[in-house]
C-alpha positions in Angstrom: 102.8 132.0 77.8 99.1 132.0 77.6 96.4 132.7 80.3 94.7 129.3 79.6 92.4 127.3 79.3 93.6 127.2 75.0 94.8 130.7 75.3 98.3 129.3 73.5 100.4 126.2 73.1 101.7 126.8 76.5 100.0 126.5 79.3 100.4 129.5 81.8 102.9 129.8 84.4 100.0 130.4 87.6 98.2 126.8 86.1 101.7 124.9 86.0 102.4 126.1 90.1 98.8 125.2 91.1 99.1 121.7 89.2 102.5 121.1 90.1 101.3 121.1 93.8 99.2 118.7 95.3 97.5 120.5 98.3 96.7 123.4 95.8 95.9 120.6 93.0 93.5 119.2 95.9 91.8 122.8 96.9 91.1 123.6 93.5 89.2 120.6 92.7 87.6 120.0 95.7 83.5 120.4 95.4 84.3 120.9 91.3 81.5 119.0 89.4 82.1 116.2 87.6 85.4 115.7 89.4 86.3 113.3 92.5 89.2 113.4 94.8 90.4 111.5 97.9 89.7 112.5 101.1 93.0 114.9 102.1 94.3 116.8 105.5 96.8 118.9 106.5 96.1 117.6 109.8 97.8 114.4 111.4 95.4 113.7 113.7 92.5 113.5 111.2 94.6 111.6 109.3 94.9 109.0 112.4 91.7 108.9 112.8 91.4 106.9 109.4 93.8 104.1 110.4 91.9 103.9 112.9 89.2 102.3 111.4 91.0 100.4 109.1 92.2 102.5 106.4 95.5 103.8 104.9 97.3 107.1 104.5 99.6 108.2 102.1 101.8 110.9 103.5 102.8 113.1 101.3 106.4 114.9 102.3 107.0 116.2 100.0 103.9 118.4 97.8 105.6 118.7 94.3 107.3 115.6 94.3 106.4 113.1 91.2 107.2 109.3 90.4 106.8 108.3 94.6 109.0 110.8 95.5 108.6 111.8 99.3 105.3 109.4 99.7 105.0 107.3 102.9 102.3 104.3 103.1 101.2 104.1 107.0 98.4 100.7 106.9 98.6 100.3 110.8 96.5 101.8 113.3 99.2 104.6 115.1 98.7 107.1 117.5 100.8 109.8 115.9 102.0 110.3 112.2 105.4 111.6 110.9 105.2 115.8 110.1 104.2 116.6 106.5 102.2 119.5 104.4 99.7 116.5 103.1 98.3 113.4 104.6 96.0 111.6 101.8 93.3 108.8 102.4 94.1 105.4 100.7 91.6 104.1 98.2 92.5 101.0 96.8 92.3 100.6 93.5 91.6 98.0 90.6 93.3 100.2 87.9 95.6 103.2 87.5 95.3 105.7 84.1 97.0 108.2 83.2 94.9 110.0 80.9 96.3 112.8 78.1 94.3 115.9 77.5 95.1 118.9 74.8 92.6 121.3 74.6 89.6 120.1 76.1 89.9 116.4 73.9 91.2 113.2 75.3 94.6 112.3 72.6 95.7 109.6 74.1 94.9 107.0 77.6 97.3 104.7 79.3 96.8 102.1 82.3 100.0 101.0 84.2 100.1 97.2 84.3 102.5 94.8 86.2 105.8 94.7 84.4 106.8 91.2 82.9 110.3 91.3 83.1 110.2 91.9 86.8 113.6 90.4 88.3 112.6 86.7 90.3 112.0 87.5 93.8 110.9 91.4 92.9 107.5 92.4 94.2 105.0 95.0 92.8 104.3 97.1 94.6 100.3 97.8 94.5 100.1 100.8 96.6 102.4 103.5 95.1 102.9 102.2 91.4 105.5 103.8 88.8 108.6 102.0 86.9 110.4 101.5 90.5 108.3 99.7 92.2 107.2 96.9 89.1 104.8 99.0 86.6 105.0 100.2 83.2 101.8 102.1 81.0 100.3 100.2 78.0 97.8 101.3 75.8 96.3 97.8 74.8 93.1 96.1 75.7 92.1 98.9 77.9 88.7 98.9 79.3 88.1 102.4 80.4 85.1 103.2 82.8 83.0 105.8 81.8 83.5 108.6 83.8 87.2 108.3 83.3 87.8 110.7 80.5 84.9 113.0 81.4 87.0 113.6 84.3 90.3 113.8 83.1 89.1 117.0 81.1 87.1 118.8 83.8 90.2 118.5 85.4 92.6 120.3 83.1 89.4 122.8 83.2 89.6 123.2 86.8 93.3 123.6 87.0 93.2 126.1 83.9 95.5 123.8 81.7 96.1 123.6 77.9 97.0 120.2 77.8 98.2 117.7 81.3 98.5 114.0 82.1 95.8 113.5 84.6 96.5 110.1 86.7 93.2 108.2 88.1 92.5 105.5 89.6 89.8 103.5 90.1 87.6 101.4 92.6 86.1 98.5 91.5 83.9 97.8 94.4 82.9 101.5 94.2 82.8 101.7 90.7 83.8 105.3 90.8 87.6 107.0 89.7 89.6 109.4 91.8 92.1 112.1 91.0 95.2 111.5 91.9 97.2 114.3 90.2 98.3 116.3 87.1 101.5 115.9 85.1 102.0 119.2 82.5 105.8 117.5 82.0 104.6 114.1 81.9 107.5 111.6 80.4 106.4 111.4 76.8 107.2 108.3 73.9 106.1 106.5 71.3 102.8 107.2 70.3 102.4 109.4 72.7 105.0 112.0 71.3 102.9 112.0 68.2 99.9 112.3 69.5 101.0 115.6 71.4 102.4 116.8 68.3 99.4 116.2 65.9 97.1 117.8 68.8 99.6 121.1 69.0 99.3 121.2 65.2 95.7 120.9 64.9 95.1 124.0 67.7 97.7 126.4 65.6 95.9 125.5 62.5 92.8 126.7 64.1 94.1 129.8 65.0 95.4 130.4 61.8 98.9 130.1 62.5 101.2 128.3 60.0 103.2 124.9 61.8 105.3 124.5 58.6 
């Protein structure tokens, strides 16, 4: 394994545990330039305070979890929230993207879009979207806003990564995108396999090292 940023093809072990947590995901990016996050606590009652005036928390239970695994939504005003290691403001957002970076260069971006062959009765859910609730990613049409890739990378940066799948969203009304997370095992297909593969080539070749 390699010490990273593009010291191998792998990306260190010490980058994979901070990614692969969200409250050390959060602390390392906080205050990084070119790089936004929601507003995050470790304290419930800060975390009440921002139902109180009207907006949502994600409660996280759960700090490496991945797909929706261990999130809670709370949109009503409470006095008390449930224990957990990670209590996240709720932005709403327009759009969702999951963005591929190897090496410092964008290979490939992905926006997660309503499925069409939902089951009649089935609603999406717009809060916490993945395959489950009613969304799939599609690479068509997409009209990315400009900070979005610039971002993705100084992410990977920050977190010391080779390559990862950095998931934004963004705000329309605020016109500005928000880190979400980082996958460095993100569930790979498609063009997206090939992609990865012709970006792994390309940094061996440039070290001199023969892929054949």
């Amino acid at each position: 394994m390699g010490t990273g940023p593009f010291g191998s093809v792998s990306n260190s072990f010490a980058s994979v545990a901070l990614a692969s947590n969200k409250l050390a995901t959060f602390r390392a990016l906080e205050n990084q330039d070119g790089i936004r996050i929601p507003a995050y606590t470790t304290d419930p009652a800060i975390a009440v305070g921002w139902l109180g005036k009207g907006g949502g928390v994600v409660v996280r239970h759960r700090l490496s979890g991945h797909s929706g695994d261990g999130i809670e939504m709370v949109t009503e005003p409470a006095t008390e929230l449930p224990r957990a290691p990670l209590y996240v403001q709720y932005i709403k957002k327009q759009k969702e993207f999951r963005v591929h970076v190897v090496y410092g260069e964008v290979i490939d971006v992905q926006e997660k879009r309503k499925r069409n062959d939902l089951p009649e009765g089935f609603e999406a859910n717009f809060q916490v979207r993945n395959h489950q609730t009613g969304w799939v990613y599609c690479r068509e049409a997409i009209t990315e806003p400009a900070e979005l890739r610039p971002m993705a990378i100084a992410t990977t940066l920050a977190l010391g990564l080779d390559f990862g799948a950095v998931d934004i969203i963004w705000n329309e009304k605020r016109n500005e995108c928000y880190v979400l997370e980082v996958n460095t095992a993100p569930g790979l297909e498609g063009t997206t396999v090939n992609n990865y593969a012709e970006a792994f080539a390309k940094h061996l070749s440039s070290q001199g090292i023969n892929n054949d």
